[in-house]
N, C-alpha and C positions, 0 to 999 in steps of 0.2 A: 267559651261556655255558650253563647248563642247560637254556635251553630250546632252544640250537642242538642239543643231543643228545639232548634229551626226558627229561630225568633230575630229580631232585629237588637243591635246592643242599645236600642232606646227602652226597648221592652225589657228587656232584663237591667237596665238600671232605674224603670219604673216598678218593676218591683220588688227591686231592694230598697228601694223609696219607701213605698207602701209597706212594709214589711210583711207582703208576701213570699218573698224569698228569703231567710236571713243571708247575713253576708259579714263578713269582715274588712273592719278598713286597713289598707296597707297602703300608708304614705298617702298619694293621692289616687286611688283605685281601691279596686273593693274586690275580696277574694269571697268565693260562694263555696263553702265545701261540698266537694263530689255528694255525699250521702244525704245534702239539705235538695241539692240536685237532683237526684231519683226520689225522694222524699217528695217534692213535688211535682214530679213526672206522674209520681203515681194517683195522685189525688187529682189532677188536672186532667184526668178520663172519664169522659165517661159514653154511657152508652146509647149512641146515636143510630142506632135502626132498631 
């Protein structure tokens, strides 16, 4: 999942932290569903020029 957002796995398990991401725990890891993944692809734009 990090690298479908180009991020580091610290950054996306701080924001499963933060519950900016949701996620779900499985055993000891945490699954993030595809659709909370573009969900927040798409909110995490914005317009810089």
């Amino acid at each position: 999942m990090a690298g479908l957002i180009r991020v580091s796995k610290m950054t996306v398990y701080r924001l499963v932290h933060s519950g900016e991401l949701p996620a779900v725990r499985v055993g000891r890891s945490f699954r993030v569903p595809e659709n909370e993944v573009h969900a927040y692809l798409e909110n995490a734009y914005y317009n810089a020029g």
